[in-house]
Backbone as JSON, one array per atom type, in Angstrom:
{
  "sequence": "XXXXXXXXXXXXXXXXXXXXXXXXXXXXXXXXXXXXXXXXXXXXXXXXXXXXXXXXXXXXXXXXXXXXXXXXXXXXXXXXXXXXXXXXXXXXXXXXXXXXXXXXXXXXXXXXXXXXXXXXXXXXXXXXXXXXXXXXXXXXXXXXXXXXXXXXXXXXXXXXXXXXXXXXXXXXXXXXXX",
  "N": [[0.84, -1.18, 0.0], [0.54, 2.24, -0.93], [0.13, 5.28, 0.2], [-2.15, 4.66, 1.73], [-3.5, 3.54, -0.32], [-4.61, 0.7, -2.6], [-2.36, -1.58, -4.55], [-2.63, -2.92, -7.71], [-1.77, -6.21, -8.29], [0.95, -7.28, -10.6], [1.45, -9.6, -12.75], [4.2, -11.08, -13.56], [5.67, -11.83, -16.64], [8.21, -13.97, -17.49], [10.99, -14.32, -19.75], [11.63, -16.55, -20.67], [9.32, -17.99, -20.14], [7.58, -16.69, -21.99], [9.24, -17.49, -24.56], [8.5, -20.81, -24.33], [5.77, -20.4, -24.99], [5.81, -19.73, -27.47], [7.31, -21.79, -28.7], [5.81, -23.92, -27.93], [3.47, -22.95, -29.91], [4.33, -23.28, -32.3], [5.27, -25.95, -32.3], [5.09, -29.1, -34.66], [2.4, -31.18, -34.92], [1.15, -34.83, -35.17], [-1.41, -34.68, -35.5], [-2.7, -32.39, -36.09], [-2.58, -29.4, -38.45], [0.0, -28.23, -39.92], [2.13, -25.98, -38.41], [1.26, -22.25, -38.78], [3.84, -20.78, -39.33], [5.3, -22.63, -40.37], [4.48, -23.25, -42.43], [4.32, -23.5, -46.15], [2.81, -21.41, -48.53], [2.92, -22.14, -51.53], [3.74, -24.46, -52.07], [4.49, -27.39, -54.19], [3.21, -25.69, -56.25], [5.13, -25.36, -58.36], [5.72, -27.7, -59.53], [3.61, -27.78, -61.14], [3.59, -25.68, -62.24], [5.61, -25.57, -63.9], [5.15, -27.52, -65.77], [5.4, -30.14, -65.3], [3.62, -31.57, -64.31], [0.03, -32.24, -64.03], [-1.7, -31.8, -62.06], [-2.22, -30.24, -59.46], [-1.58, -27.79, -56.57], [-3.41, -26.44, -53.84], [-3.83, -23.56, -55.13], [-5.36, -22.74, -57.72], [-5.35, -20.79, -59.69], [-2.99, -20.25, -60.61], [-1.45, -19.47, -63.4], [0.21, -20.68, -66.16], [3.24, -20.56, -68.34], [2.84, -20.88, -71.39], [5.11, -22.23, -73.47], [5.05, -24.03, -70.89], [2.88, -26.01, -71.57], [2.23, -28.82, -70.82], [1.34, -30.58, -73.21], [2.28, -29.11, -75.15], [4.8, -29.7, -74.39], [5.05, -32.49, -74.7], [5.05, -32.69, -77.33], [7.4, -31.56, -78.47], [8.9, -33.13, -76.85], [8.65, -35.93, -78.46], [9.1, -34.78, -81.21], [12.11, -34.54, -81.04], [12.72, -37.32, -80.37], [11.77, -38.69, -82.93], [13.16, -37.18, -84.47], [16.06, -38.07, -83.55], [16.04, -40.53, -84.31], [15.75, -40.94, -86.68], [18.29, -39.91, -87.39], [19.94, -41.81, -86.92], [21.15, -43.36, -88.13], [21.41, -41.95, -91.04], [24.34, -40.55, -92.55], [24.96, -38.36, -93.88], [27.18, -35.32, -93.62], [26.61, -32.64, -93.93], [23.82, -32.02, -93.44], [24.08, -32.63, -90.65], [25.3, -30.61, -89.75], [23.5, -28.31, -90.55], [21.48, -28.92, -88.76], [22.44, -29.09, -86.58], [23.39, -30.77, -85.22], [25.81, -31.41, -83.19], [27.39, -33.65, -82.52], [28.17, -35.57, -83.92], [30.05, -34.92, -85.44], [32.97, -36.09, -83.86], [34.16, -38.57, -83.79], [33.04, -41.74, -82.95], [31.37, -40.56, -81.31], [28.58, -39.85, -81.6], [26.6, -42.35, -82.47], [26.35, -42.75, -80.22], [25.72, -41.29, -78.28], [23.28, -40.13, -79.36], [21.27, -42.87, -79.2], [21.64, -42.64, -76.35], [20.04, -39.66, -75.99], [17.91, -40.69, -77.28], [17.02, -42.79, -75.05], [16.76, -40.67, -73.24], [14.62, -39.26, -73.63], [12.44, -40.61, -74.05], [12.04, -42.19, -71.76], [10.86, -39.45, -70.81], [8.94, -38.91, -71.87], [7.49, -41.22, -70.97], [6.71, -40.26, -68.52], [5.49, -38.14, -68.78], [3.03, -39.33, -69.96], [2.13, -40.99, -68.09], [1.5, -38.94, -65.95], [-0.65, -37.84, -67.16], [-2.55, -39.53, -67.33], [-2.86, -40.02, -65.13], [-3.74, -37.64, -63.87], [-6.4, -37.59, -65.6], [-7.85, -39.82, -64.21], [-8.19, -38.85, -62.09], [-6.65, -39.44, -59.84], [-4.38, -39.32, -57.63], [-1.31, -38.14, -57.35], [1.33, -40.27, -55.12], [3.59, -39.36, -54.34], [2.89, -36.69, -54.11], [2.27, -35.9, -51.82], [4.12, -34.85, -49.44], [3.82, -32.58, -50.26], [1.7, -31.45, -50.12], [0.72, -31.56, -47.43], [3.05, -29.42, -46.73], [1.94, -26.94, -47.58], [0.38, -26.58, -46.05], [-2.0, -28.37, -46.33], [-2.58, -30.96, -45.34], [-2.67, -33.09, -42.81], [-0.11, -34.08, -40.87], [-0.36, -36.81, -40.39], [-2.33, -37.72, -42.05], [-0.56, -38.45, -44.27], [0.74, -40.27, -43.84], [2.93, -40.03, -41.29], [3.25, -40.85, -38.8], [4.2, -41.47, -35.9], [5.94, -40.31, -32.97], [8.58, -40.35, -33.45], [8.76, -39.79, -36.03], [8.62, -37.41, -35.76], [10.71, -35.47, -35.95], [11.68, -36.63, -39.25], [9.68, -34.86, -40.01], [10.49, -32.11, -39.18], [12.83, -32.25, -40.47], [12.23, -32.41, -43.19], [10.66, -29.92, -43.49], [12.0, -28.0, -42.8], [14.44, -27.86, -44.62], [13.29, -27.29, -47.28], [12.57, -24.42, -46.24]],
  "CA": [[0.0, 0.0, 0.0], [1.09, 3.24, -0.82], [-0.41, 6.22, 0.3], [-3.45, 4.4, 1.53], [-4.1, 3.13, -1.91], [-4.13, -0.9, -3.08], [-1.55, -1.12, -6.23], [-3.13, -4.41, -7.81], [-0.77, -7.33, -8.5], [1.0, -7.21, -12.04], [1.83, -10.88, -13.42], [5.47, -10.94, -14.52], [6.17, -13.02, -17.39], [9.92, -13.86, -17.98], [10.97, -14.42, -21.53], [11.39, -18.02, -20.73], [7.95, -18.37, -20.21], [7.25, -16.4, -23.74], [10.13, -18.64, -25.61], [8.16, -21.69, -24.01], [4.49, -20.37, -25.47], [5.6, -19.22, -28.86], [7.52, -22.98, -28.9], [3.91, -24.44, -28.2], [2.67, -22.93, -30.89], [5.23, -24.03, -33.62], [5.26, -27.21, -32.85], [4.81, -30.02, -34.96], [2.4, -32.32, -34.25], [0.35, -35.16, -35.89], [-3.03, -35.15, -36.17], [-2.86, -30.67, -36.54], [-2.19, -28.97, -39.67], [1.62, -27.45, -40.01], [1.67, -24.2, -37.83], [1.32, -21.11, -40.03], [5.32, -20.36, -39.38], [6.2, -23.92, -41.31], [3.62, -23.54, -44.45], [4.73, -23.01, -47.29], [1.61, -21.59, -49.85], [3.08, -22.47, -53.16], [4.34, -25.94, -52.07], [4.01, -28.12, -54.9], [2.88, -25.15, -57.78], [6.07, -25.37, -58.99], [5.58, -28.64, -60.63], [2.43, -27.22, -62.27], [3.48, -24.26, -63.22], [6.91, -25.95, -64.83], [4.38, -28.46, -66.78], [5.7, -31.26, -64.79], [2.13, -32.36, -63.64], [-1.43, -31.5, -63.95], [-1.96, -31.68, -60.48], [-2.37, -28.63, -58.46], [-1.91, -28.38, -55.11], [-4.24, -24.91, -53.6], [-4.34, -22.43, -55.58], [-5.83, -23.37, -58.87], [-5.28, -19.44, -60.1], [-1.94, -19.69, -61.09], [-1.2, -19.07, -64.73], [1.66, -20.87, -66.65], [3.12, -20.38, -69.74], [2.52, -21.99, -73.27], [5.86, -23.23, -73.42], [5.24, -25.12, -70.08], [1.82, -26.74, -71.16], [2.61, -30.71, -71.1], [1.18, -31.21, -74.29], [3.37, -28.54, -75.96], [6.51, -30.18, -74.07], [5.01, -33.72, -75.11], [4.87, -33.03, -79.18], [8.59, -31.3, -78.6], [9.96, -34.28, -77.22], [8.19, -36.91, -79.51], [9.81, -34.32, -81.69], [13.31, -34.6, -80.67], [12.84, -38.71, -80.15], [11.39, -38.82, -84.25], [14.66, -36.86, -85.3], [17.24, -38.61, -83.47], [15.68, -42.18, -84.89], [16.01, -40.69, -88.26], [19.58, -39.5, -88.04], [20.72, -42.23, -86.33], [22.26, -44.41, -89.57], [22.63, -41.04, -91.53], [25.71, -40.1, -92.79], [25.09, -36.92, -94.05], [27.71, -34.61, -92.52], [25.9, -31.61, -94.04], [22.97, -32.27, -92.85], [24.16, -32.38, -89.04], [26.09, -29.27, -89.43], [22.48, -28.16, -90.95], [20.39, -29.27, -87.82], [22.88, -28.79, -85.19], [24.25, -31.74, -84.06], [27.61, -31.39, -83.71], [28.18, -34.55, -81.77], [28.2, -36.01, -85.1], [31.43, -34.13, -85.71], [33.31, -36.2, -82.98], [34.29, -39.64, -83.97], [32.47, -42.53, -82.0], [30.4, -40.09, -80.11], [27.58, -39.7, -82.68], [25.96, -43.18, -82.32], [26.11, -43.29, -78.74], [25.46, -40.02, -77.88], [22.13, -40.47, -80.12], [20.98, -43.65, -78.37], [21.27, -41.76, -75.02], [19.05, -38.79, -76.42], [16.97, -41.64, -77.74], [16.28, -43.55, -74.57], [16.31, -40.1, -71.79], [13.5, -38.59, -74.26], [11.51, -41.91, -74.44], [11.61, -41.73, -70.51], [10.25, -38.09, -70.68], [7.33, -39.74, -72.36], [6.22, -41.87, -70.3], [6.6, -39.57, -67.2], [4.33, -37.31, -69.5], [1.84, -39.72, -70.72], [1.49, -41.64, -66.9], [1.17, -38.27, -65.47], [-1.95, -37.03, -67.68], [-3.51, -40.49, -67.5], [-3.34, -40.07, -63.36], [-4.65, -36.95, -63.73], [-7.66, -37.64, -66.46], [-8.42, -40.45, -63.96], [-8.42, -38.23, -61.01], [-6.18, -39.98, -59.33], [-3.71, -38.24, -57.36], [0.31, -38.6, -56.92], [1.28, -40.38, -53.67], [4.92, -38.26, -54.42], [2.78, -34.86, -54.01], [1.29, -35.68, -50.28], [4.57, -34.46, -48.86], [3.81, -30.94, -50.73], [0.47, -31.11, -49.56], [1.3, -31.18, -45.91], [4.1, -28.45, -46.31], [0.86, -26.08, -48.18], [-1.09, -26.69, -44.84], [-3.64, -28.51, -46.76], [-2.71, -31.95, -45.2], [-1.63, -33.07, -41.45], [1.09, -35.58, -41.07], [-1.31, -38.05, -39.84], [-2.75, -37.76, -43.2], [0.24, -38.53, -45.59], [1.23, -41.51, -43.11], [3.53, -39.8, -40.47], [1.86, -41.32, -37.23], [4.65, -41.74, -34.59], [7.12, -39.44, -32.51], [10.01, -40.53, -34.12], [9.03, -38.81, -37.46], [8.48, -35.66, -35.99], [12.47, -35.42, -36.64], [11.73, -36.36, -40.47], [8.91, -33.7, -40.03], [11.15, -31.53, -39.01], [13.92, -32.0, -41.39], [11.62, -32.17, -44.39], [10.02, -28.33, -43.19], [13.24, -26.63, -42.29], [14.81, -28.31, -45.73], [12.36, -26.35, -47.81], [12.1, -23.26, -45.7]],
  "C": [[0.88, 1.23, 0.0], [0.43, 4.4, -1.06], [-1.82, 5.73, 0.24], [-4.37, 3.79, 0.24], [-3.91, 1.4, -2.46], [-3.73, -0.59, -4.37], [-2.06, -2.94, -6.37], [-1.54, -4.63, -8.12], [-0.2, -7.37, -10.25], [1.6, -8.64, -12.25], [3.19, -10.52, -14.33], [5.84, -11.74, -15.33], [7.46, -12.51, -17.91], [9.8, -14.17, -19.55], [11.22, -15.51, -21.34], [10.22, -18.31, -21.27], [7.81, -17.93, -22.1], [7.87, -17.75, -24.77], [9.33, -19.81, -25.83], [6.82, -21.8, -24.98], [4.98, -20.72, -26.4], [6.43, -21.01, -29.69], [6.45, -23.84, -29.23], [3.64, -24.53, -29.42], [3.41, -23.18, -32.12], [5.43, -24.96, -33.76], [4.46, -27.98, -33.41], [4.13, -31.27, -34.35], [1.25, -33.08, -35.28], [-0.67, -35.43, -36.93], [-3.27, -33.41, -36.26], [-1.74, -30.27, -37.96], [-0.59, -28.41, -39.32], [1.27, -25.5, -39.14], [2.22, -23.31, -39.14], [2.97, -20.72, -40.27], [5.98, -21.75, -40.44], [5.65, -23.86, -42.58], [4.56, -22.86, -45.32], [3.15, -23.13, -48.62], [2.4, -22.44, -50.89], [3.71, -23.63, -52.97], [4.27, -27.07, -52.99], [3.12, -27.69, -56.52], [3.64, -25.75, -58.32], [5.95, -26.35, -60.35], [4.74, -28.53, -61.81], [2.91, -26.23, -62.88], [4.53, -24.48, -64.47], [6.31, -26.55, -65.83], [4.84, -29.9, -66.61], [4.75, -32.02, -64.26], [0.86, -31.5, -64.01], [-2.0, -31.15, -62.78], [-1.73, -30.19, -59.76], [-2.35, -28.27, -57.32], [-2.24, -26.45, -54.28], [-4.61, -24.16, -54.16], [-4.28, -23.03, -57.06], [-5.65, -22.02, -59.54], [-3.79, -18.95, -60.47], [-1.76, -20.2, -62.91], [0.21, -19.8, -65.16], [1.74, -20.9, -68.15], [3.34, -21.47, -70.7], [3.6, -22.58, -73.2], [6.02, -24.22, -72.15], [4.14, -26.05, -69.94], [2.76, -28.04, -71.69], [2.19, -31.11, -72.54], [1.99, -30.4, -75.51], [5.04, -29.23, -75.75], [6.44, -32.32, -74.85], [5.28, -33.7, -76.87], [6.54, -32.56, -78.96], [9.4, -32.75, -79.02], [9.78, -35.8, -78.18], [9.03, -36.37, -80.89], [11.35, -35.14, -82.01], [13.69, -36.33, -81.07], [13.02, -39.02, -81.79], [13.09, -38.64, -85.09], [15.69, -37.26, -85.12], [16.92, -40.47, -84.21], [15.91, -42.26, -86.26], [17.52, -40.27, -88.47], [20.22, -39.97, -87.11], [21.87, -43.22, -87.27], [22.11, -43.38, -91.06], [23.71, -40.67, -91.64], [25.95, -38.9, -93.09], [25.57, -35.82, -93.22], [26.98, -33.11, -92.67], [24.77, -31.37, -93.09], [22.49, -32.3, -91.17], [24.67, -31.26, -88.57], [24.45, -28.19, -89.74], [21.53, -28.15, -89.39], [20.78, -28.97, -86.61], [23.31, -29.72, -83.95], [25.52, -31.96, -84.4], [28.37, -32.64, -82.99], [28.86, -35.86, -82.78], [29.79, -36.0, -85.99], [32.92, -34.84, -85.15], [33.08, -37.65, -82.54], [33.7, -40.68, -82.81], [31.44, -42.05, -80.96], [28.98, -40.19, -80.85], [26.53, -40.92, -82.03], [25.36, -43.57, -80.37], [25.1, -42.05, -78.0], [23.63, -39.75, -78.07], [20.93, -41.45, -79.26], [20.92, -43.09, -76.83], [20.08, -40.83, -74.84], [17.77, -39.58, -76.78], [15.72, -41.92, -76.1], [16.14, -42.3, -73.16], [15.06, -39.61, -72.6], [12.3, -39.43, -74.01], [10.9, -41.82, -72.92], [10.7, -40.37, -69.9], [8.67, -38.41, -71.02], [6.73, -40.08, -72.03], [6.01, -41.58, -69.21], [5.29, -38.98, -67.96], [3.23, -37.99, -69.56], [1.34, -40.45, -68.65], [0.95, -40.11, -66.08], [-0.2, -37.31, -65.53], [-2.56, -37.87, -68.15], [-4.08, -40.31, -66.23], [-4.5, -38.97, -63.53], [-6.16, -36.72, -64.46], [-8.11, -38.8, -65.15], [-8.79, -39.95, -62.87], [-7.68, -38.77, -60.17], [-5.05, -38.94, -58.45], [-2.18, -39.09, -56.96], [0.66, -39.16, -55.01], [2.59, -39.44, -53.56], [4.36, -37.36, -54.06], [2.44, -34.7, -52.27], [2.57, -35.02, -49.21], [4.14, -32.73, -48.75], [2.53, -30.27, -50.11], [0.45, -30.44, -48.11], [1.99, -29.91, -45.72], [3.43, -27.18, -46.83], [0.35, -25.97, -47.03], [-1.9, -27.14, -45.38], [-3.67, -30.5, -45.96], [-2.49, -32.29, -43.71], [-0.86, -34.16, -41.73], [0.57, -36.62, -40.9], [-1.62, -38.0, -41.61], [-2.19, -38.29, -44.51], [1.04, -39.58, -44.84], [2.33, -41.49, -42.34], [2.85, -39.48, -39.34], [3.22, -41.27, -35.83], [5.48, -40.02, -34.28], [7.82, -39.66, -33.18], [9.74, -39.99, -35.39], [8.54, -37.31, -36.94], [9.65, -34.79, -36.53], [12.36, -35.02, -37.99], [10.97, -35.04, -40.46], [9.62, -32.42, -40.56], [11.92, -30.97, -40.01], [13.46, -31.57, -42.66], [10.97, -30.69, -43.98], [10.89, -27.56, -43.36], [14.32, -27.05, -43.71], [14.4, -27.44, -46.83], [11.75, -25.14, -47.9], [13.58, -22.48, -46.47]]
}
C-alpha cells in the first residue's frame, strides 16, 4: 500500500515463459495442420506451373506459360525422339552441321550419344503420358502428399507420419524447404 491506496498485483512473465508459449505454438504435431510459421503456400505449384504435372496443389489461379503446357513439351519431345531415330544411320555430314548436331562431328560419339538422347527422351514420355492419365483419372500422386502437408492442406497423420520418431523427419523435411 502506498499512500493508503491498493496497487493491484501485475503478473510478470519472464521471456522463458514467452520462448516456451511461442515454442507451443510451432510445434509439430500429428493429427494438426503445419503451424502457419512452417507452411509453405506455393508448395508443390512449382511442378504445375513448370508443366511437370497436372496436379495442383491450392491455388488453382496460377497461370503458366505456353511453353510449359505438357502437351506442348510432349509433341517437342516426340519431336526430338522422331529426329534422333532418323539420323541415327545417316551419314550426311551436311545435314548435321544443318540441324545442329555437332556430336556427329566427334568420332564414335555420334551413335552413342544419339541412343542416349533416344532412350532419356523416351523416358520423358512416359513420365508425360502416366502423369496425364493419373490426372484424367483423377487420381492423385502419392509423391505430391509431402507438398500437400508443407501447403497446410494436409496433417502428417494424413500422408502416413503417425509416430514421434518422425516428428524429426517432419522436421527436417520443413526446415529443408524453408
Amino acid at each position: 500500500m502506498v499512500n493508503n491506496k491498493v496497487i493491484p498485483e501485475i503478473e510478470v512473465i519472464t521471456e522463458i515463459e514467452v520462448i516456451t508459449e511461442i515454442e507451443d505454438k510451432n510445434e509439430i504435431k500429428p493429427n494438426k495442420l503445419l503451424p502457419y510459421i512452417y507452411r509453405i503456400p506455393d508448395a508443390g505449384l512449382h511442378l504445375y506451373k513448370f508443366g511437370l504435372t497436372n496436379h495442383y496443389i491450392g491455388n488453382n489461379q496460377i497461370k503458366r506459360s505456353l511453353i510449359f503446357n505438357p502437351k506442348f513439351i510432349f509433341i517437342m519431345v516426340l519431336t526430338e525422339i522422331l529426329t534422333s531415330v532418323m539420323f541415327i544411320t545417316n551419314e550426311d555430314m551436311d545435314l548435321f552441321l544443318n540441324v545442329g548436331d555437332f556430336t556427329a562431328f566427334i568420332p564414335g560419339l555420334r551413335i552413342h550419344v544419339t541412343i542416349a538422347r533416344i532412350s532419356f527422351f523416351s523416358t520423358s514420355v512416359a513420365v508425360i503420358i502416366i502423369n496425364y492419365w493419373y490426372t484424367r483419372k483423377g487420381k492423385t500422386h502419392n509423391w505430391l502428399k509431402p507438398f500437400e502437408m508443407m501447403a497446410g492442406i494436409k496433417t502428417p497423420k494424413d500422408i502416413g507420419i503417425i509416430f514421434n520418431k518422425n516428428k524429426f523427419c517432419i522436421n527436417i523435411l520443413v526446415s529443408f524447404f524453408i
